[in-house]
ZANUTOR-465774 format. One record per residue: residue number from 1; chain; y, x, z of N, C-alpha, C in turn. Coordinates in steps of 0.1 Angstrom, whole numbers. Each point is the difference from the previous one (the first is absolute). Last residue first. Example, Ala and Ser with C-alpha at 12.3 -4.5 7.8 and 13.67 -1.06 7.14 Angstrom:
REM ZANUTOR-465774
num;chaine;ny;nx;nz;cay;cax;caz;cy;cx;cz
2;A;-22;128;71;11;9;0;11;-8;8
1;A;-57;3;-1;12;-9;0;12;9;0
//
This chain:
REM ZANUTOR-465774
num;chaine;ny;nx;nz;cay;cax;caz;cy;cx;cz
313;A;1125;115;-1507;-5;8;-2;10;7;-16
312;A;3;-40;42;3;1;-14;-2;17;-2
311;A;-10;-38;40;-1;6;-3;4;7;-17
310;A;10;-43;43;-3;8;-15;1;10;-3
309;A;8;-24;40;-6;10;3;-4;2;-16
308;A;7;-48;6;6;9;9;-7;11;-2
307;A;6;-50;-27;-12;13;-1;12;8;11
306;A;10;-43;-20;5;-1;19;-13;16;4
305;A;16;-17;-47;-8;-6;6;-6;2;13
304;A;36;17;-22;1;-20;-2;-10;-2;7
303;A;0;47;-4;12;-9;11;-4;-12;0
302;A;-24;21;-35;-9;1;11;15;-3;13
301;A;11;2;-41;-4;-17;-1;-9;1;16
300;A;31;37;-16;2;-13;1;-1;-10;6
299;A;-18;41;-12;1;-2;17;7;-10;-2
298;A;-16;4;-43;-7;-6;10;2;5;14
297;A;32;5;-34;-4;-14;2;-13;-1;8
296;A;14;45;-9;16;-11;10;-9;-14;2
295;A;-21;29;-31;-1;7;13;7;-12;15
294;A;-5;-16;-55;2;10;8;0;1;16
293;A;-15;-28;-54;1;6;12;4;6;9
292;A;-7;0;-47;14;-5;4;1;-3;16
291;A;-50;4;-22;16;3;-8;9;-7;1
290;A;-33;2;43;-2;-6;-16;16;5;-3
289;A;-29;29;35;9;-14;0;0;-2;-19
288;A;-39;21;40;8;-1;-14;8;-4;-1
287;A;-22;2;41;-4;16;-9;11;2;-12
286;A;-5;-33;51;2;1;-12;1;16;-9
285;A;-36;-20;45;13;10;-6;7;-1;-13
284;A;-37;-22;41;7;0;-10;12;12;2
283;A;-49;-16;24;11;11;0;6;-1;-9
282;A;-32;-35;31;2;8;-14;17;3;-2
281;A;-50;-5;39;12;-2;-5;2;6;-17
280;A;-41;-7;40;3;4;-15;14;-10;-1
279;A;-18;22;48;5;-11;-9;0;1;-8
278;A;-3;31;34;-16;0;-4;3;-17;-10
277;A;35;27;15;-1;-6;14;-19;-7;-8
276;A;24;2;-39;8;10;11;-4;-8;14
275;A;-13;12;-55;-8;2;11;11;-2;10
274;A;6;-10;-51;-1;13;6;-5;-9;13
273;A;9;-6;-58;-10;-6;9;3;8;13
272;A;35;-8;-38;-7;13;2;-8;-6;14
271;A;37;-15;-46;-9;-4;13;-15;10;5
270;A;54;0;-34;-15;6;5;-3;-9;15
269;A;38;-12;-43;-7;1;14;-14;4;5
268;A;41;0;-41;-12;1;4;-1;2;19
267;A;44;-22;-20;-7;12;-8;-14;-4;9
266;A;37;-30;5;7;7;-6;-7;14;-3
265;A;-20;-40;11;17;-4;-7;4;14;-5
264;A;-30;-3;30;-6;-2;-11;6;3;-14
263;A;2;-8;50;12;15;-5;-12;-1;-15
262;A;-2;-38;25;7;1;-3;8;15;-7
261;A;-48;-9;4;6;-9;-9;13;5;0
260;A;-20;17;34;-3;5;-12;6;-5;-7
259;A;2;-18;37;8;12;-4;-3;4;-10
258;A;-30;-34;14;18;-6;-6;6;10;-4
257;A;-44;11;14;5;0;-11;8;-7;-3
256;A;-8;15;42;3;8;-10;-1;-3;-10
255;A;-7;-31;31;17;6;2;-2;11;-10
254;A;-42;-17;4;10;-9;-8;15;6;2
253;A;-37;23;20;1;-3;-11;8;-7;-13
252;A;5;19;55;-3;-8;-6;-2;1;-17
251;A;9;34;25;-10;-1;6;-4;-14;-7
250;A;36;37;-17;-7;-13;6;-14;-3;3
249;A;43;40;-10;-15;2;3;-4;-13;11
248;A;44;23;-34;-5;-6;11;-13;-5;-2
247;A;32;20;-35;4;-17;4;-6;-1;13
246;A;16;46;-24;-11;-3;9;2;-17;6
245;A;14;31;-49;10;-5;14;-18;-6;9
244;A;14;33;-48;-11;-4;13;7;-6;14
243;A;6;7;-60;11;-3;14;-15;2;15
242;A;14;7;-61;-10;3;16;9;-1;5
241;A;20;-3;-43;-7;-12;7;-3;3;6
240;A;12;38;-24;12;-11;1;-1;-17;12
239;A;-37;33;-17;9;10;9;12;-12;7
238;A;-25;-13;-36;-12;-3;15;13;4;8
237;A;12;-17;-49;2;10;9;-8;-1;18
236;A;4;-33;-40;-12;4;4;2;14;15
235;A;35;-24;-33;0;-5;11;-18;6;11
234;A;19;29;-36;8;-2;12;-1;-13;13
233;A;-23;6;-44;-6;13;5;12;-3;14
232;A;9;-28;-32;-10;-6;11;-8;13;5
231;A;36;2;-27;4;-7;6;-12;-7;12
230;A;-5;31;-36;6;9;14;1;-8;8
229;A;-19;-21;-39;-11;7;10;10;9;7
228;A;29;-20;-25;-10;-9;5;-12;5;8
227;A;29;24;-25;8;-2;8;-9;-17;10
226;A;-18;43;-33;2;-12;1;10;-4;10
225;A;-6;50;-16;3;-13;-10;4;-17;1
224;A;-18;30;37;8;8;-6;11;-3;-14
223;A;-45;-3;30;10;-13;-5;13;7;-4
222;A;-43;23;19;-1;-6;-11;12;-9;-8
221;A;-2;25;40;-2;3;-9;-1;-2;-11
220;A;4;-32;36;17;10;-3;-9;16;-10
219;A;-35;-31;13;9;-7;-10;10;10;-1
218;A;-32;22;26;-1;-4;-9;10;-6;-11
217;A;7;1;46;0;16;-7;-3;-5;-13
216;A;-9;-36;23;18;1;-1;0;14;-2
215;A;-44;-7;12;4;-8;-11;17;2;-8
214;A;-22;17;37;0;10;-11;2;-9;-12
213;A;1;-19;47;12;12;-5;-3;5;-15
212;A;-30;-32;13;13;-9;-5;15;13;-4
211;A;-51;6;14;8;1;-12;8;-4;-3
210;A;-19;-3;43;1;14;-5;9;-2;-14
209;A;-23;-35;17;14;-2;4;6;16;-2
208;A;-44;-9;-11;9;-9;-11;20;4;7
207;A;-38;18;23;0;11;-14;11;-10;-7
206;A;-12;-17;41;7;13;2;1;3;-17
205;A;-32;-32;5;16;-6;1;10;10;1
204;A;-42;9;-29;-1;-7;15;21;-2;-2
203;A;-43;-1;-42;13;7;7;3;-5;12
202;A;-24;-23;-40;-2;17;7;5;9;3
201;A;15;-42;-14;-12;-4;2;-11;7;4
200;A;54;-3;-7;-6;-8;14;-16;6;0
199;A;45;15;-31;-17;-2;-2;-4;-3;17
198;A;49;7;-15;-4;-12;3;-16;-4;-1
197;A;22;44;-13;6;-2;8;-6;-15;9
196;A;-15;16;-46;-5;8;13;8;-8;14
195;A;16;-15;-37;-10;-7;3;-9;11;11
194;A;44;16;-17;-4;-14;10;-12;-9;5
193;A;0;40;-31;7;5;16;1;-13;11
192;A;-8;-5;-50;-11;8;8;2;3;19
191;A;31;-20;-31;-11;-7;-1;-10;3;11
190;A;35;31;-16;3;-11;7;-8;-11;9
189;A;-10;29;-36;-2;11;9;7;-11;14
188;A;9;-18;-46;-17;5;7;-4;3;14
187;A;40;-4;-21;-5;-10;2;-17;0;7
186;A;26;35;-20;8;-2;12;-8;-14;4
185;A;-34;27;-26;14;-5;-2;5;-4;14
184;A;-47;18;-11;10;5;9;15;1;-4
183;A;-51;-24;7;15;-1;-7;3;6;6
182;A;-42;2;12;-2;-12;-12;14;2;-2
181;A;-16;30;30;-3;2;-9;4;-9;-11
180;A;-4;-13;47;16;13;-1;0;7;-13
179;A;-26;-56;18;0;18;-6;9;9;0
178;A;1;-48;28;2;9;-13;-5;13;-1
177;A;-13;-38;44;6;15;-4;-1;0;-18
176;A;6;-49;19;-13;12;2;10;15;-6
175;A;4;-54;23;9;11;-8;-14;10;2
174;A;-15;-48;-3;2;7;8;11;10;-8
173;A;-10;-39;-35;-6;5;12;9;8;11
172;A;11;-14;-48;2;-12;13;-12;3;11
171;A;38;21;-41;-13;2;11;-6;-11;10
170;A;28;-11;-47;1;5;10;-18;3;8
169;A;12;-18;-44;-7;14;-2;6;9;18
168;A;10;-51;-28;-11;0;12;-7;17;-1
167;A;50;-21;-7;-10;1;-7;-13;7;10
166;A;35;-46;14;2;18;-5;-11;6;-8
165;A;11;-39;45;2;3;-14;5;11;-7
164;A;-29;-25;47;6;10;-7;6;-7;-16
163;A;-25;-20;37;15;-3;-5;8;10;-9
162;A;-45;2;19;-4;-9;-13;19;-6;0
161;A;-11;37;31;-2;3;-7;3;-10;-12
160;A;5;-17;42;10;7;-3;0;9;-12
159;A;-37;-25;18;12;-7;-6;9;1;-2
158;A;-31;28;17;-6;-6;-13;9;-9;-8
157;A;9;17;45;-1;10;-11;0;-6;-12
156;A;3;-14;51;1;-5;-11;0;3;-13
155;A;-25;-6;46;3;10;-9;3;-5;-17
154;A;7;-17;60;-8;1;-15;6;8;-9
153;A;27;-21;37;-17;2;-2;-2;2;-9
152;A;48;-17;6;-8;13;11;-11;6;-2
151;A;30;-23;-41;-15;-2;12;9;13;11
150;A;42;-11;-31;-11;4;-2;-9;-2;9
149;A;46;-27;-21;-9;7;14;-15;6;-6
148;A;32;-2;-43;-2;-12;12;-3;11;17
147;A;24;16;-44;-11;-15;-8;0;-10;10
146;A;38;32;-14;-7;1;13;-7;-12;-9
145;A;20;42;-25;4;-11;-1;-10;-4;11
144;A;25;47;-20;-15;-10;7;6;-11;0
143;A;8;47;-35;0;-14;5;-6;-8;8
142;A;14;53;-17;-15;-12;0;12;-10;4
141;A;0;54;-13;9;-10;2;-8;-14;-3
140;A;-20;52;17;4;-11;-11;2;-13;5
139;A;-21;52;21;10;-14;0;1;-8;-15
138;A;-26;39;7;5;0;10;2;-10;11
137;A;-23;19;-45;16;4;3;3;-8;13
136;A;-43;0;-7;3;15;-5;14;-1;-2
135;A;-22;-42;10;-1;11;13;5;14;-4
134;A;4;-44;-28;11;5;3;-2;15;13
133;A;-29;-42;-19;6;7;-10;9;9;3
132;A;-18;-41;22;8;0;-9;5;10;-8
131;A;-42;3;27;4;-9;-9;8;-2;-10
130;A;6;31;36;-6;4;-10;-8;-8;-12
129;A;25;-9;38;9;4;-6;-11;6;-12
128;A;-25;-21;34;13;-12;-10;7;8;-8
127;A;-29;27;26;-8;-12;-10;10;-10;-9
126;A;16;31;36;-3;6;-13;-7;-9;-4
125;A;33;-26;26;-11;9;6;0;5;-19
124;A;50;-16;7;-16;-7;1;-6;12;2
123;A;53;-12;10;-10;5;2;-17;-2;-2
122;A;57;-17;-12;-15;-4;8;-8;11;-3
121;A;50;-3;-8;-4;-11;3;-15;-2;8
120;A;36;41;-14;-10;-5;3;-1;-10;6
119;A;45;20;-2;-9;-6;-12;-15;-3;-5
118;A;15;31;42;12;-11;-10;-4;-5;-12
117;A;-34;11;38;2;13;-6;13;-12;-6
116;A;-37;-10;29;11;0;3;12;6;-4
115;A;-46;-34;-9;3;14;0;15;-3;8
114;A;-36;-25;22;10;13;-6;-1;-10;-11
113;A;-36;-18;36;12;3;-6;7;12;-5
112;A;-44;-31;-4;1;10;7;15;2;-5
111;A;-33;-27;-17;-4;1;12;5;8;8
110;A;-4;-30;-50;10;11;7;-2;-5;13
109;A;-26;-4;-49;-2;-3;13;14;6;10
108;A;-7;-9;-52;-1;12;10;2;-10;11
107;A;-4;-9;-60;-1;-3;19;-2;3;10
106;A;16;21;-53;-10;-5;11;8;-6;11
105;A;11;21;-57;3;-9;10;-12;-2;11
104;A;24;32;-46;-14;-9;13;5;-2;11
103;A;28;20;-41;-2;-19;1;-8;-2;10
102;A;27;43;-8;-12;-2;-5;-6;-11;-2
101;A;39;11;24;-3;12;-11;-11;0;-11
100;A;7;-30;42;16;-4;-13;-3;13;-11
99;A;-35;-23;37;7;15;-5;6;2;-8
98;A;-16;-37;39;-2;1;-16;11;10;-1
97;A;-27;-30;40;12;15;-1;-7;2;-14
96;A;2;-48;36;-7;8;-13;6;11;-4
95;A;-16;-19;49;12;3;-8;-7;4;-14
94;A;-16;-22;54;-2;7;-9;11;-3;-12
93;A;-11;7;58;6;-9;-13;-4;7;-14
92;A;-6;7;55;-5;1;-10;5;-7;-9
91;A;33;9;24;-11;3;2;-16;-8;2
90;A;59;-7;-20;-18;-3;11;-9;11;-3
89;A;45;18;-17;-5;-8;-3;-9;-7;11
88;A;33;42;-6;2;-13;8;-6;-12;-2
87;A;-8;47;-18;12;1;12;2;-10;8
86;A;-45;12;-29;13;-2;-3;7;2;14
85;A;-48;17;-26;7;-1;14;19;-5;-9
84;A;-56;-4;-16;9;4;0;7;-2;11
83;A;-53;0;-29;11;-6;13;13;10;-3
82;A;-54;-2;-17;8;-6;-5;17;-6;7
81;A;-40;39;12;-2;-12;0;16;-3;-9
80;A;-17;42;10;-9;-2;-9;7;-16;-1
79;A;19;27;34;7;4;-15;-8;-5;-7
78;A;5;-23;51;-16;11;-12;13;4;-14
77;A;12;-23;55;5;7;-12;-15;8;-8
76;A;-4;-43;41;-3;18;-4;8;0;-17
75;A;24;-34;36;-16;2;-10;-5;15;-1
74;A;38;-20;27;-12;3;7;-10;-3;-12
73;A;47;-5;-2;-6;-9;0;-7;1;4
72;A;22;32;-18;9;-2;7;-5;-13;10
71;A;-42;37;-22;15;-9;1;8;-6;7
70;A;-38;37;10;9;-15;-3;11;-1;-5
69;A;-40;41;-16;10;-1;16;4;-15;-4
68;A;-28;20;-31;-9;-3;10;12;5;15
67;A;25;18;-43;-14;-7;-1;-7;0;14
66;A;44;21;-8;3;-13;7;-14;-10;-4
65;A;10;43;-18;2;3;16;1;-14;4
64;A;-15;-1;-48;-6;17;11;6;-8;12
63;A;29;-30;-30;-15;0;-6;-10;11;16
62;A;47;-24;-37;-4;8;14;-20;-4;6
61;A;52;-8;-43;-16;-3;9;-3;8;12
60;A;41;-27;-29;-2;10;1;-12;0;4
59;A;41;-28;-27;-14;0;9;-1;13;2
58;A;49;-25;-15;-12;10;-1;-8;-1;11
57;A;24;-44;-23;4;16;5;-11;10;-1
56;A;15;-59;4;-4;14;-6;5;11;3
55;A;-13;-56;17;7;13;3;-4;9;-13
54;A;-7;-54;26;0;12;-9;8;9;3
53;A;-16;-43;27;-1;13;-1;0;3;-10
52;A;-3;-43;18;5;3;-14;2;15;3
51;A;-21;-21;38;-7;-3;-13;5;6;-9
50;A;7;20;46;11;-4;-10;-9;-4;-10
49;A;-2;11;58;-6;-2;-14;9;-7;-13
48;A;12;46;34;1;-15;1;-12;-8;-13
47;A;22;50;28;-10;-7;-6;3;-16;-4
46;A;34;43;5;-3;-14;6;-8;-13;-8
45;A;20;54;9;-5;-6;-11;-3;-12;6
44;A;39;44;7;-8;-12;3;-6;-8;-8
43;A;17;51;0;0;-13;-5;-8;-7;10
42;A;8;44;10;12;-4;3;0;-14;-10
41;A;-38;26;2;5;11;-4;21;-12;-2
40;A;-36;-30;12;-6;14;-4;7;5;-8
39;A;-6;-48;37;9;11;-10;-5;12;-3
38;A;-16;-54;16;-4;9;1;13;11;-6
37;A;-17;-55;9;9;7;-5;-1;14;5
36;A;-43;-31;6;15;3;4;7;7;-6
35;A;-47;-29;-15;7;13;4;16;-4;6
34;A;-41;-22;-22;10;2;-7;7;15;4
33;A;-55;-12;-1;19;3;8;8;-4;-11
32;A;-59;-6;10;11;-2;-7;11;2;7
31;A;-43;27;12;8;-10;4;9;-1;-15
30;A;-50;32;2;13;-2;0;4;-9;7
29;A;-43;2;-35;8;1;12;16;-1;2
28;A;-27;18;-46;6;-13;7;1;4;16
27;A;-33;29;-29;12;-10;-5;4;-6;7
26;A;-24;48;12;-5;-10;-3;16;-10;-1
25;A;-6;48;-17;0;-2;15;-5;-17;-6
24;A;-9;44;-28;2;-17;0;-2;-6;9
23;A;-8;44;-3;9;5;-9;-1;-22;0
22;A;-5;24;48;-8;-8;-11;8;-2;-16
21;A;11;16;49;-2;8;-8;-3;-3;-13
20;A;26;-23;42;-8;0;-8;1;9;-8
19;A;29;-6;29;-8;-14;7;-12;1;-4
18;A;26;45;3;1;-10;-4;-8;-13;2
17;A;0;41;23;11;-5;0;6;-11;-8
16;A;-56;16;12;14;5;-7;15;-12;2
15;A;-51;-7;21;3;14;-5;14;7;-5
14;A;-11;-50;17;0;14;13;-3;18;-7
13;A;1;-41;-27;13;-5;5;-1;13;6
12;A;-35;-16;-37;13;18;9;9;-3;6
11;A;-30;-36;-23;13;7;-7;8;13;7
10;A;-38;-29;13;-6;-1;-12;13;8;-7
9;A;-7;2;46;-10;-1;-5;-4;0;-15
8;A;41;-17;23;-1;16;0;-17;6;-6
7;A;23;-51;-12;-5;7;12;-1;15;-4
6;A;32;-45;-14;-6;13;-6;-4;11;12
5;A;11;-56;-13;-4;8;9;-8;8;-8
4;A;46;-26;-1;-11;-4;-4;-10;10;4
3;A;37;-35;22;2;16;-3;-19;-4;-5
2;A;33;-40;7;-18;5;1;4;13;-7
1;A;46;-23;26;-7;1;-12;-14;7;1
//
């Protein structure tokens, strides 16, 4: 498959651990997959393509520790862009997710796999969850339905945008920092916290991935009432999710980012530019695992995949 081409010059490959700093990594690239049957946290999921795909249940979002790293596919993850992660759909494909609580409905892009929480069906980026209306509680009960195969190439926004349906007083720019003055209802102060949390546009990558702990301080402060923002103050838990395992130090380019992809699956992958023998190689490390994830599954998958000498921190 034509991988699409994102040079270090224009996106920080060789400064930071992520592929990209840029609060709008660039669209499309990647490979199309179905994928191999896979297991997380003692299930087995088994990709396949299904035109008649439906489903309902609960959505959820995600967004800070997994902006400007790949997807399960090798795209860059943006929280700004219009995408989601399922468990067993093609890669790239696209789905319509409509919010049983509320009526809006969009076309998400799905580039990436999870969720992996029981009753979570899919996972959208903060631009989609925030569309449909639901970033400040958490989750909400949606519906998807599969439309078709999605491009490799290209940026498909605009047409993901003009499928929208709903009232038109969403944000439809960048996340930008909230005021700490403008509300100080439970709702508010909510609002505020998150959107700091996900502000790409003045802010470096250390400070974003900093916030994720004080974020989960934050919500279990605040949620106390809601059993919905606890419910997602717990899946956000940093403490609960860090993992530092050492994937190994390629020389080749391409062998590193199959890996990437593959431990994709199951959280964030740092890529880190390093020097060895006067060679530019690249250093991966998984940081994050996605909700429902665990520790077990990726020495798991690093066995399956014939990884020797793993490190787990």
């Amino acid at each position: 498959m034509k991988r699409g081409a994102f040079t270090s010059s224009e996106f920080g490959v060789s400064v930071s651990p992520r592929v990209t700093n840029h609060p709008n990594p660039p669209r499309g690239g990647g490979r199309y997959q179905v994928g191999q049957p896979y297991t997380v946290r003692g299930k087995t999921y088994v990709p396949q393509h299904d035109p008649n795909y439906q489903a309902a249940g609960e959505a959820s979002w995600y967004g800070s520790d997994f902006h400007g790293r790949r997807t399960a596919n090798g795209e860059i993850f943006s929280a700004n862009a219009i995408t989601a992660a399922h468990p067993t759909l093609p890669l790239p494909s696209y789905v319509r997710v409509t919010n049983k609580d509320n009526g809006r409905s969009l076309v998400v892009r799905v580039n990436d796999r999870g969720p992996y929480m029981p009753g979570r069906i899919i996972d959208l980026s903060y631009r989609a969850a925030s569309m449909l209306g639901y970033v400040n509680n958490g989750s909400a009960n949606v519906s998807v339905q599969y439309v078709g195969q999605a491009p490799l190439e290209g940026d498909d926004t605009r047409t993901l945008m003009a499928s929208y349906s709903g009232p038109n007083d969403f944000d439809s720019g960048n996340i930008r920092v909230a005021s700490a003055e403008s509300n100080r209802s439970l709702v508010g102060m909510t609002t505020n916290f998150i959107n700091g949390l996900f502000s790409y546009t003045d802010t470096t990558p250390e400070a974003v991935d900093a916030n994720i702990g004080s974020a989960h301080a934050a919500v279990n402060a605040m949620a106390s009432g809601s059993p919905e923002l606890q419910a997602w103050a717990t899946s956000i838990d940093a403490g609960r999710r860090a993992i530092r395992m050492d994937l190994g130090v390629f020389s080749n380019q391409n062998n590193a980012i199959t890996l990437a992809e593959h431990f994709a699956v199951l959280g964030a992958v740092d890529e880190e530019e390093v020097l060895v023998d006067g060679r530019r190689s690249t250093r991966l490390t998984l940081t994050y695992l996605k909700p429902g994830a665990t520790k077990q599954d990726a020495l798991d998958l690093a066995r399956k995949l014939g990884l020797g000498d793993i490190i787990l921190y």
